[in-house]
MISE-935904 format. One record per residue (C-alpha): residue number from 1; x, y, z. Coordinates in steps of 0.02 Angstrom, whole numbers. Layout:
<recs>
<k=NUM	X=X	Y=Y	Z=Z>
...
</recs>
This chain:
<recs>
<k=1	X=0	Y=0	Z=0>
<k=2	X=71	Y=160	Z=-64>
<k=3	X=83	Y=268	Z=93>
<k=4	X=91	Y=445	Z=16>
<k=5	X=-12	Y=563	Z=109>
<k=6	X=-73	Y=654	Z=-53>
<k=7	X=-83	Y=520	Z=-206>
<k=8	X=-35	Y=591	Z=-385>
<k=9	X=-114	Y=555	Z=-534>
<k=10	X=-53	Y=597	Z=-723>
<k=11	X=-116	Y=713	Z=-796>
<k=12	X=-41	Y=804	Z=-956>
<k=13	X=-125	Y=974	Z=-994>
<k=14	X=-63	Y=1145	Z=-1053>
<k=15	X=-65	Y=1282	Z=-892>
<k=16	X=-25	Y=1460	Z=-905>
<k=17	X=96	Y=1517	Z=-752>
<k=18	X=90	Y=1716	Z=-704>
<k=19	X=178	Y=1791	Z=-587>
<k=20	X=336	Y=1898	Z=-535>
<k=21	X=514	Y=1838	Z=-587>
<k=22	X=676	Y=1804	Z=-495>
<k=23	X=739	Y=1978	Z=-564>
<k=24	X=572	Y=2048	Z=-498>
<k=25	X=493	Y=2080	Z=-655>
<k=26	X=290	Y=1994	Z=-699>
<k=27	X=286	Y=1839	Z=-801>
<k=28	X=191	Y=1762	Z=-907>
<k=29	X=227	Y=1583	Z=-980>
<k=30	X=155	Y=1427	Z=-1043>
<k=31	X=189	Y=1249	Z=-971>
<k=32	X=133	Y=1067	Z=-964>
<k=33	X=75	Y=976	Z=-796>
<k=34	X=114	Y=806	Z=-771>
<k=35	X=38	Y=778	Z=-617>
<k=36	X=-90	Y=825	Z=-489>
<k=37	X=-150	Y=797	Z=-310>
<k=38	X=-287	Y=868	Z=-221>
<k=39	X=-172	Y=997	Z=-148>
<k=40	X=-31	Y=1032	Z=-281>
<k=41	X=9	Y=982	Z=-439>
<k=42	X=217	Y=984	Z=-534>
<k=43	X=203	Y=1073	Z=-698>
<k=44	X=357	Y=1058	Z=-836>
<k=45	X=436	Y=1243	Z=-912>
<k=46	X=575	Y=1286	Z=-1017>
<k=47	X=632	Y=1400	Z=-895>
<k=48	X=648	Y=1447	Z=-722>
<k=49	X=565	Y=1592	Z=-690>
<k=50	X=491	Y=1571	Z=-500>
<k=51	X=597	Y=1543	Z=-339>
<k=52	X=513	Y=1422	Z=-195>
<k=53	X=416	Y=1524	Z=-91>
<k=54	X=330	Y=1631	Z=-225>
<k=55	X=176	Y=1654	Z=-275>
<k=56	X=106	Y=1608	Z=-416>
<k=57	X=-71	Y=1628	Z=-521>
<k=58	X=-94	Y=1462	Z=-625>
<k=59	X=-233	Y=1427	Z=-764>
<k=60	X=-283	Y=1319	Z=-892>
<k=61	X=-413	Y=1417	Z=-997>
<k=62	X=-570	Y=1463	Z=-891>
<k=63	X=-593	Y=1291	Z=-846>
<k=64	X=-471	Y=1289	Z=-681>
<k=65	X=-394	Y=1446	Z=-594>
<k=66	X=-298	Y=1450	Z=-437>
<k=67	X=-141	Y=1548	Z=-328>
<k=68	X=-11	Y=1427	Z=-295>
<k=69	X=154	Y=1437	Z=-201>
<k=70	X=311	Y=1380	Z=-263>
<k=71	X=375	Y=1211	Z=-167>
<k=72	X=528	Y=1156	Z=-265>
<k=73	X=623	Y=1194	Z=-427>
<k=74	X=710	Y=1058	Z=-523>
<k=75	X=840	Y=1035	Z=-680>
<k=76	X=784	Y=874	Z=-814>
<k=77	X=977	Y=853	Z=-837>
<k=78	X=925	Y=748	Z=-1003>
<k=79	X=802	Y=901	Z=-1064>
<k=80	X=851	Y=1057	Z=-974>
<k=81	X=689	Y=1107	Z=-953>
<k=82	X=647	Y=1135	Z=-766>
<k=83	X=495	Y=1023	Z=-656>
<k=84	X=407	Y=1150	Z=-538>
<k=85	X=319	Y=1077	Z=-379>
<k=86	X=165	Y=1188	Z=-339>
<k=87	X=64	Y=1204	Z=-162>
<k=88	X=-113	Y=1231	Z=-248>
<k=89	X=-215	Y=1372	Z=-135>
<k=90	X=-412	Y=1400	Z=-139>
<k=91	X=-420	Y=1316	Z=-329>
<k=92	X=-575	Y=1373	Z=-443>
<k=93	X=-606	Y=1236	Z=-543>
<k=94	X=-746	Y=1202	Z=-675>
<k=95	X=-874	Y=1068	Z=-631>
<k=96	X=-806	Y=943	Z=-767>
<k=97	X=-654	Y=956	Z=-713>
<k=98	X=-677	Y=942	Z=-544>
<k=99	X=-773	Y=784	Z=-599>
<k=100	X=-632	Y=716	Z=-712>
<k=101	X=-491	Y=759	Z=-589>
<k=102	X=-614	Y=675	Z=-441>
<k=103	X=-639	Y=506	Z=-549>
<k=104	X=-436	Y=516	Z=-596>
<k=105	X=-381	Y=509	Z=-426>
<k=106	X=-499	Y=381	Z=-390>
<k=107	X=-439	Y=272	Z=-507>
<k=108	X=-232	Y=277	Z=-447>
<k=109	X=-286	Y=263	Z=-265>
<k=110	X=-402	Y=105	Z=-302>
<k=111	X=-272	Y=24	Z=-433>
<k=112	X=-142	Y=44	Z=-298>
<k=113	X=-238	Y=-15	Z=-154>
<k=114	X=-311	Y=-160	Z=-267>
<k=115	X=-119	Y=-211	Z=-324>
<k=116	X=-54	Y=-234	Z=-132>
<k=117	X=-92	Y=-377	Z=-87>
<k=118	X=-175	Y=-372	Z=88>
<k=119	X=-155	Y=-520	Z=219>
<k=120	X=-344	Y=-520	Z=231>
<k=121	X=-518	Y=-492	Z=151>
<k=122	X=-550	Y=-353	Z=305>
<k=123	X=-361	Y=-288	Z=295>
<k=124	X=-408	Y=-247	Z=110>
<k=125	X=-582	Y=-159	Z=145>
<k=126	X=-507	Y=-51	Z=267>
<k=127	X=-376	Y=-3	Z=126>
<k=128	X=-503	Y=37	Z=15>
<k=129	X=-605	Y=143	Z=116>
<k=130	X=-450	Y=220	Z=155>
<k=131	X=-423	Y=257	Z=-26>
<k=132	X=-549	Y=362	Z=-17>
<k=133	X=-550	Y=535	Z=-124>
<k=134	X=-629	Y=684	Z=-68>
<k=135	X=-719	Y=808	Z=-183>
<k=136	X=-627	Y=951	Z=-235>
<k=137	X=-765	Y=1088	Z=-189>
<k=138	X=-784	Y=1160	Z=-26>
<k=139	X=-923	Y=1173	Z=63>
<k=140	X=-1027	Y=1309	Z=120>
<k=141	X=-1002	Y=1343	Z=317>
<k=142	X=-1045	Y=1402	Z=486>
<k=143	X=-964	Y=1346	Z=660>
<k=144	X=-999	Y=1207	Z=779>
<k=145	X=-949	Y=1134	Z=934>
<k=146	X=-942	Y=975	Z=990>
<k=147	X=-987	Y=938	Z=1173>
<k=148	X=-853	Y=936	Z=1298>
<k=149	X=-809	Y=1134	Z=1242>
<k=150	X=-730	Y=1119	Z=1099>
<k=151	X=-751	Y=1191	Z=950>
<k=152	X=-704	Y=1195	Z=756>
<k=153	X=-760	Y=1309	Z=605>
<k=154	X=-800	Y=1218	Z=443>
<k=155	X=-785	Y=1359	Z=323>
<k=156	X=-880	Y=1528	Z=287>
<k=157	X=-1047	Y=1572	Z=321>
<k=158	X=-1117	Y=1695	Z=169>
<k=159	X=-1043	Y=1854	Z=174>
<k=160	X=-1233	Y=1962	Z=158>
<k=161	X=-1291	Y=1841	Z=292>
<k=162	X=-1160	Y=1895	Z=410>
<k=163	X=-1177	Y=2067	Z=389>
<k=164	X=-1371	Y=2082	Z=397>
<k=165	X=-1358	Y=2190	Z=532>
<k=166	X=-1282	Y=2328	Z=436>
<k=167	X=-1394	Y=2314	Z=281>
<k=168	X=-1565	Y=2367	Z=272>
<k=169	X=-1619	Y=2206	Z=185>
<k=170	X=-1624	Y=2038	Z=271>
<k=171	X=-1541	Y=1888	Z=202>
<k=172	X=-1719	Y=1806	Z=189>
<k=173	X=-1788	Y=1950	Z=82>
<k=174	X=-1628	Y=1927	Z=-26>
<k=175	X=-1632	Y=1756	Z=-44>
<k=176	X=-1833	Y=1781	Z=-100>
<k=177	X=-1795	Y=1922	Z=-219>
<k=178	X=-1643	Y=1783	Z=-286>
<k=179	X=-1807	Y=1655	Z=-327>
<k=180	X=-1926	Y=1771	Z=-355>
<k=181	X=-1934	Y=1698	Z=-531>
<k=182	X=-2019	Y=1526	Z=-516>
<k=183	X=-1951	Y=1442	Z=-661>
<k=184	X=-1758	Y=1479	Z=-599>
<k=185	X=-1724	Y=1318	Z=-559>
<k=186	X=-1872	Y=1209	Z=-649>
<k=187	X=-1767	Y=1123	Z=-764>
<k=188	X=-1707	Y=937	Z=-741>
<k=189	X=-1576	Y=818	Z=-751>
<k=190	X=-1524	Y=666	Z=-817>
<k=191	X=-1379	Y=523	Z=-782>
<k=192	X=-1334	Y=405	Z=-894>
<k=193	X=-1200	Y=253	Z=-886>
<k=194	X=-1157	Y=125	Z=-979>
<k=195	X=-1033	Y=0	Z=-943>
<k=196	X=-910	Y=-59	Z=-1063>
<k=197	X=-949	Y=-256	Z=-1025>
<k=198	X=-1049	Y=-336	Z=-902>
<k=199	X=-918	Y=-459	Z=-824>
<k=200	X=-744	Y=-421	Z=-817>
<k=201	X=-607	Y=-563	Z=-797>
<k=202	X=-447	Y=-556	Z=-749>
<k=203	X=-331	Y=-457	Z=-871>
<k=204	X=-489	Y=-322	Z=-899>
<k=205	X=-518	Y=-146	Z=-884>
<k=206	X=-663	Y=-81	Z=-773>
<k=207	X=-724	Y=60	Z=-879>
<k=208	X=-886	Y=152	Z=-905>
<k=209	X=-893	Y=178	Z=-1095>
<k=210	X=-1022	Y=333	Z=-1077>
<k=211	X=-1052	Y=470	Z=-914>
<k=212	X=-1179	Y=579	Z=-981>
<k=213	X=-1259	Y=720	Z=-884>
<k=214	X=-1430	Y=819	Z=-964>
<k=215	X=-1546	Y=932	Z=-934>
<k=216	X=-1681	Y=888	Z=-1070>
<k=217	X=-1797	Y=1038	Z=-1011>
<k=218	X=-1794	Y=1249	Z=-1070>
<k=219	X=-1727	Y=1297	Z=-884>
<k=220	X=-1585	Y=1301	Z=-791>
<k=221	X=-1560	Y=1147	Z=-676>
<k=222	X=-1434	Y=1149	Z=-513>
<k=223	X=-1380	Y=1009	Z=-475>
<k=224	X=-1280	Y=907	Z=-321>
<k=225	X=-1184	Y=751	Z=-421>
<k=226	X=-1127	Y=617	Z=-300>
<k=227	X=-1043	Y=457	Z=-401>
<k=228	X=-974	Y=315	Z=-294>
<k=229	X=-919	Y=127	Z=-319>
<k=230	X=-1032	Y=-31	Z=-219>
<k=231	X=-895	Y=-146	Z=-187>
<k=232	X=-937	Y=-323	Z=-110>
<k=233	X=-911	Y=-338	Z=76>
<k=234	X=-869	Y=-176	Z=94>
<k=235	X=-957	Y=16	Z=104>
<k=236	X=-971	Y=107	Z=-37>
<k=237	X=-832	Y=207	Z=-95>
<k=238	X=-829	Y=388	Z=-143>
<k=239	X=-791	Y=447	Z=-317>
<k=240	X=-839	Y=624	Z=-299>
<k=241	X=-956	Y=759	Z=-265>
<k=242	X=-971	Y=904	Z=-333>
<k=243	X=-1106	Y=1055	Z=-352>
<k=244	X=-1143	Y=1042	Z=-160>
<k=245	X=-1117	Y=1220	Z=-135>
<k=246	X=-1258	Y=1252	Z=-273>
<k=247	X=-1126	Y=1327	Z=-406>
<k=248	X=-1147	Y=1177	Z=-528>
<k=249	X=-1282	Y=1199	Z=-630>
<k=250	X=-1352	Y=1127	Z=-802>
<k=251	X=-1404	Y=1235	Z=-952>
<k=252	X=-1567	Y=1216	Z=-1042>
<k=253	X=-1556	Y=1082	Z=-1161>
<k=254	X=-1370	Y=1057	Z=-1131>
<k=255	X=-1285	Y=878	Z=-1139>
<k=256	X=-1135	Y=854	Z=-1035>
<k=257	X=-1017	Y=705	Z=-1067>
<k=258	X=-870	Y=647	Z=-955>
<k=259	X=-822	Y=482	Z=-1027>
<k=260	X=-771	Y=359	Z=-1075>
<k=261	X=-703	Y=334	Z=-897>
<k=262	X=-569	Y=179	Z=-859>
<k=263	X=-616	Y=132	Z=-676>
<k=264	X=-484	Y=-14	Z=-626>
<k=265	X=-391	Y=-154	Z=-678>
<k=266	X=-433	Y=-323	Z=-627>
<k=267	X=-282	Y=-398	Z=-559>
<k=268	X=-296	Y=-594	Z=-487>
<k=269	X=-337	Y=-518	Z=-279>
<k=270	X=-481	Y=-415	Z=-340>
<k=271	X=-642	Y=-485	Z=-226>
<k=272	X=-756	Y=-561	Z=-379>
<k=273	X=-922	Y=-523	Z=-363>
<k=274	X=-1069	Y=-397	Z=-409>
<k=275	X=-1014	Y=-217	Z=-416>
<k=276	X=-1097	Y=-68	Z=-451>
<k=277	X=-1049	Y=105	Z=-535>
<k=278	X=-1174	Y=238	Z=-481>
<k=279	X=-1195	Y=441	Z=-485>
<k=280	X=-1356	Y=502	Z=-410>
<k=281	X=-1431	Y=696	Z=-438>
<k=282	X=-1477	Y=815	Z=-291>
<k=283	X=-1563	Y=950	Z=-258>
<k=284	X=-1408	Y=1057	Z=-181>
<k=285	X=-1538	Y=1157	Z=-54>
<k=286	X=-1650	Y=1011	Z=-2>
<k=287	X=-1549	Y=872	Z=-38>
<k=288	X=-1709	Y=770	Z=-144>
<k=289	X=-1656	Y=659	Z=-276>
<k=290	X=-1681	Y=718	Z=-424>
<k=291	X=-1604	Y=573	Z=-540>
<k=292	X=-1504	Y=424	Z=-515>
<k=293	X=-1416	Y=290	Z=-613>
<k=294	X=-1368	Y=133	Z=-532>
<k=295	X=-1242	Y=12	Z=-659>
<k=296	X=-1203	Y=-141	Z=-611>
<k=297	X=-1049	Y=-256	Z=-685>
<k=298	X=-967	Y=-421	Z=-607>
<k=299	X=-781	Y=-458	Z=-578>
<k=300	X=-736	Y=-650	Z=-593>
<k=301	X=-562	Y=-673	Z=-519>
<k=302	X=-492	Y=-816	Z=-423>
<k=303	X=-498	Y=-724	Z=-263>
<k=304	X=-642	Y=-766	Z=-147>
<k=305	X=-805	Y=-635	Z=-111>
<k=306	X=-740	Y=-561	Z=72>
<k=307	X=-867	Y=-656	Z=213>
<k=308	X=-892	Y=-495	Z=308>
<k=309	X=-1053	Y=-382	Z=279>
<k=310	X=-1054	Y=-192	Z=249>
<k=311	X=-1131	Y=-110	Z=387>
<k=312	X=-1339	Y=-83	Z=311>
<k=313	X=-1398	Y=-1	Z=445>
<k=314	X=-1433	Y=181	Z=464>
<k=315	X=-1342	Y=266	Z=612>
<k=316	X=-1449	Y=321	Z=730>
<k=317	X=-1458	Y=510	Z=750>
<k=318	X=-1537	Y=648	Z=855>
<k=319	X=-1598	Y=798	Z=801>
<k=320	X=-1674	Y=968	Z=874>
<k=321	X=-1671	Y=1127	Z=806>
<k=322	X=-1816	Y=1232	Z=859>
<k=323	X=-1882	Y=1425	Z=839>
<k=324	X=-1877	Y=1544	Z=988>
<k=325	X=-2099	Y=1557	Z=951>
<k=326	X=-2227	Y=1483	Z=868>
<k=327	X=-2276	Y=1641	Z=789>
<k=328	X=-2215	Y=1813	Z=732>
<k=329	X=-2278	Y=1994	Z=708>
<k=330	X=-2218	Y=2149	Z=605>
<k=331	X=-2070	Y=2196	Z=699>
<k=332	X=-2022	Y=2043	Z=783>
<k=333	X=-1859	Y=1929	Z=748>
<k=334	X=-1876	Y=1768	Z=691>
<k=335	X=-1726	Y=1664	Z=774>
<k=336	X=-1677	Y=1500	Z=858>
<k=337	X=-1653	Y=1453	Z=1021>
<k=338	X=-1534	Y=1362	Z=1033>
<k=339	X=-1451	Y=1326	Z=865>
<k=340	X=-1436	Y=1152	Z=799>
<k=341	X=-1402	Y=1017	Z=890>
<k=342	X=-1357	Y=803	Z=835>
<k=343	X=-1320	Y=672	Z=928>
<k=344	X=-1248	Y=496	Z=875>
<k=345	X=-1335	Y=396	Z=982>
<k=346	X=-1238	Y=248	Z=876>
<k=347	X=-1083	Y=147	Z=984>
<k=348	X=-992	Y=185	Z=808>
<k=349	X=-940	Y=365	Z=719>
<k=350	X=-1045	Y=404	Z=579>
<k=351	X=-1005	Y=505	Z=432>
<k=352	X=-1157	Y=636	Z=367>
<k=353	X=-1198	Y=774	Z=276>
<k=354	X=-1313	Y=902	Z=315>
<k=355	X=-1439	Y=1029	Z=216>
<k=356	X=-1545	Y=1163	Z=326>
<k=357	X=-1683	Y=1268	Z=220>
<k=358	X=-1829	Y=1388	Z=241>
<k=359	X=-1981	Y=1344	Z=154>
<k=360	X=-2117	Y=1469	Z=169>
<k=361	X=-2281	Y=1511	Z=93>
<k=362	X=-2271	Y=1515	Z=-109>
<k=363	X=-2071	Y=1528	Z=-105>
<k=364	X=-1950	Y=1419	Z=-150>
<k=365	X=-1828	Y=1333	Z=-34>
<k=366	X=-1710	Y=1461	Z=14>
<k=367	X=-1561	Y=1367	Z=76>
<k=368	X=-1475	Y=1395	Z=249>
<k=369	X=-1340	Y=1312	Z=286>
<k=370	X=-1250	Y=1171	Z=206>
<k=371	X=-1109	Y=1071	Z=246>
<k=372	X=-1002	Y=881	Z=253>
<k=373	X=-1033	Y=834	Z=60>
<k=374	X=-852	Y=802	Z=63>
<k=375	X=-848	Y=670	Z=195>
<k=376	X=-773	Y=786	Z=325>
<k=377	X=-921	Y=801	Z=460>
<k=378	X=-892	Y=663	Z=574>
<k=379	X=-981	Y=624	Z=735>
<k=380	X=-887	Y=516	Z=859>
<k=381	X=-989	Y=357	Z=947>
<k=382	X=-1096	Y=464	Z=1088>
<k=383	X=-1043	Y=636	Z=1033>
<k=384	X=-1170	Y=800	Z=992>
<k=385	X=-1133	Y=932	Z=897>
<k=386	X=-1225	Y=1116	Z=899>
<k=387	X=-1244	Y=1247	Z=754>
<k=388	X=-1274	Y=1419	Z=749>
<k=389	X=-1324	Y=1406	Z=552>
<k=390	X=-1473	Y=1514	Z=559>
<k=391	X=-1463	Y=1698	Z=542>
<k=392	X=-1596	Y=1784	Z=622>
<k=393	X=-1708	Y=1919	Z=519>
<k=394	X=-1850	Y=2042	Z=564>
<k=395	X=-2026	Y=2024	Z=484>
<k=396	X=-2064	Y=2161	Z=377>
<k=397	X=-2213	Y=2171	Z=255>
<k=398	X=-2115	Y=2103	Z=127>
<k=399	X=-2133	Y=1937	Z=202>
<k=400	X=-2288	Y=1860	Z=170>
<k=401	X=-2396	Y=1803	Z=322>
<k=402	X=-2422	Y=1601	Z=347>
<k=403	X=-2353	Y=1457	Z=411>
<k=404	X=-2170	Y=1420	Z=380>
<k=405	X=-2054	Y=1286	Z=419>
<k=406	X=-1855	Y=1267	Z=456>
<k=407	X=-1813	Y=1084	Z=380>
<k=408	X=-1650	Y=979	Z=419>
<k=409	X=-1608	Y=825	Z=324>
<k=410	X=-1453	Y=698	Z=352>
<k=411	X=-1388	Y=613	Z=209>
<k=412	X=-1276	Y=486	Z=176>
<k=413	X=-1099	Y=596	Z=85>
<k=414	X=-1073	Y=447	Z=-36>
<k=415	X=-1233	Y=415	Z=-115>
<k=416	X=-1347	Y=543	Z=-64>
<k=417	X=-1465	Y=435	Z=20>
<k=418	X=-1587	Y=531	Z=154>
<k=419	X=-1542	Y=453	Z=330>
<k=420	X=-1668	Y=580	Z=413>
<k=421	X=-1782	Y=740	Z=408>
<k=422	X=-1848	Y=852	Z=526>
<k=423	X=-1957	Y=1008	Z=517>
<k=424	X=-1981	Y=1180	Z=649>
<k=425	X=-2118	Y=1263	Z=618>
<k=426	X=-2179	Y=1452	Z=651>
<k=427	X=-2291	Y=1574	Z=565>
<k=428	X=-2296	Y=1786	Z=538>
<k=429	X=-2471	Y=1835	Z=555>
</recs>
């Protein structure tokens, strides 16, 4: 088992490097990259024109954007040319590349895990699901603590939201003049995948001849795209996610493809067995699925089907999140008590997602808070956590009078499935 903290994959594309020179004068120069993590990637140049410790702005067209610093610089004695070793910071990538880089670092972790021969059916499951790759995107964000006192900050919350107080419009009235036209998000989507074979023997490629995202209708459809592998005896593993912070989004009509995609070798210590490729569609704010393909394909190898069972079970969660009244008049601010809270009431950690939303009287959901699509919200056996995602706001008669409701739902972050959902409710009279 490779033990790299940050697996490389190849990848061979042309980047543009800008920045300021040795002799302190701007730059501006083309390269190749020939290989990329989640965190850096080395890029090739004729030249040396950046020291270690610079900074750098690299792009490749307006499908990937992102300041990097300098790590290393290194002579080819054969070629001359120099090998640059970049530390990638905040990367802006497109969606289809985040999806292609997401599925090529997939595929190197799970060909080396697969190749290393383990001692054990259950020594190699925990190497795969240690192979796992998380999505490129990062995730909207608020702060949380854990019980016991101590506590960590996810990411950002929405700039307007925090600064509500100094604006004379409330992030709800914001977010309703932002859907104000119905049809903003009516479109729809589709996933389609087709396997290259149905069984694969030893001496095969795993591949998925065809990936194909659509949106068939005459609106704009935003999307949350989760794809994952079902391996036998084992949980699924993550491919990618991406879309999550509700950036990703499908043009009328348009037709997206990202294959054909090469998933794995099958090498003699491969479990055989029935296998799945899937990639299911979300709803970014509510987190309902919106399409799904599941594609199954078998692996026949020597090696026997591993005796142990995934875990099936749901882990069982706690939720409250309730509103300081049951109802509101002109004036008043709507706001929660006591924030969030969940509790795994499981003896084992479990691994969620999470998507808070408004839903009020003829409005669309108007998201909330978001967070964990990339695998990183983790609750410990017995541990609670409590969230502070929910801005407060005054009624004012822009809001219109009724009942409303604060939803939370828990998914699964590999394959979007709902775990739980639970609703507040309050009205402005």
């Amino acid at each position: 088992m490779n033990s790299r903290k940050n697996i490389r994959a190849s990848l061979s594309v042309q980047v543009v490097m800008t920045g300021t020179s040795v002799e302190g004068l701007p730059f501006k120069v083309s390269g190749t990259s020939v290989d990329f993590s989640r965190q850096g990637c080395g890029i090739i140049l004729d030249r040396s024109f950046a020291s270690p410790g610079s900074i750098v702005t690299l792009l490749h067209g307006d499908r990937f954007r992102s300041e990097a610093e300098v790590r290393w610089v290194k002579t080819d004695s054969e070629t001359g040319r120099y090998r640059v070793g970049l530390r990638l910071i905040q990367p802006q990538a497109g969606v289809g590349l985040k999806l292609a880089a997401s599925l090529l670092l997939f595929w190197t972790f799970f060909c080396q895990s697969v190749s290393a021969r383990a001692s054990s059916a259950a020594d190699r499951s925990d190497q795969l699901r240690s192979a796992t790759v998380q999505t490129i995107a990062s995730p909207p964000a608020a702060s949380f603590t854990l019980s016991g006192g101590y506590t960590s900050h996810t990411s950002r919350r929405d700039n307007a939201a925090a600064e509500e107080s100094h604006e004379t419009t409330s992030w709800i009235e914001s977010s309703m003049k932002q859907a104000a036209d119905s049809r903003s998000n009516a479109g729809y989507a589709n996933i389609d995948i087709r396997m290259s074979k149905d069984v694969y023997r030893f001496g095969d490629t795993v591949a998925a001849n065809l990936y194909h995202l659509s949106n068939p209708s005459n609106y704009e459809k935003r999307i949350e795209v989760k794809t994952w592998l079902a391996v036998p005896g084992t949980a699924p593993i993550p491919v990618g996610t991406v879309g999550a912070d509700g950036l990703y989004s499908l043009a009328p009509g348009s037709d997206e493809e990202y294959g054909p995609v090469q998933l794995m070798p099958v090498i003699s210590d491969l479990p055989s067995g029935k296998y799945e490729f899937n990639a299911r569609a979300l709803d970014p704010v509510t987190g309902e699925i919106i399409s799904e393909k599941i594609s199954p394909f078998s692996i026949a190898t020597p090696s026997e089907t591993p005796t142990f069972a995934p875990r099936t079970t749901r882990p069982t969660l706690a939720v409250d999140f309730q509103i300081g009244k049951s109802s509101y008049s002109m004036g008043e601010t709507v706001a929660s008590t006591e924030g969030c809270r969940i509790r795994n009431q499981d003896i084992t950690s479990a691994t969620i997602e999470l998507k808070i939303w408004l839903e009020g009287p003829g409005l669309l959901p108007i998201s909330v808070f978001s967070v964990g699509a990339d695998g990183t919200l983790v609750l410990t056996a017995g541990s609670e956590i409590r969230l502070e995602p929910f801005q407060p706001f005054k009624v004012t008669p822009s809001l219109p009078s009724g009942v409303y409701q604060i939803k939370t739902k828990i998914l699964d972050p590999t394959t979007g499935q709902q775990i739980m959902e639970t609703a507040s409710s309050f009205a402005i009279r």
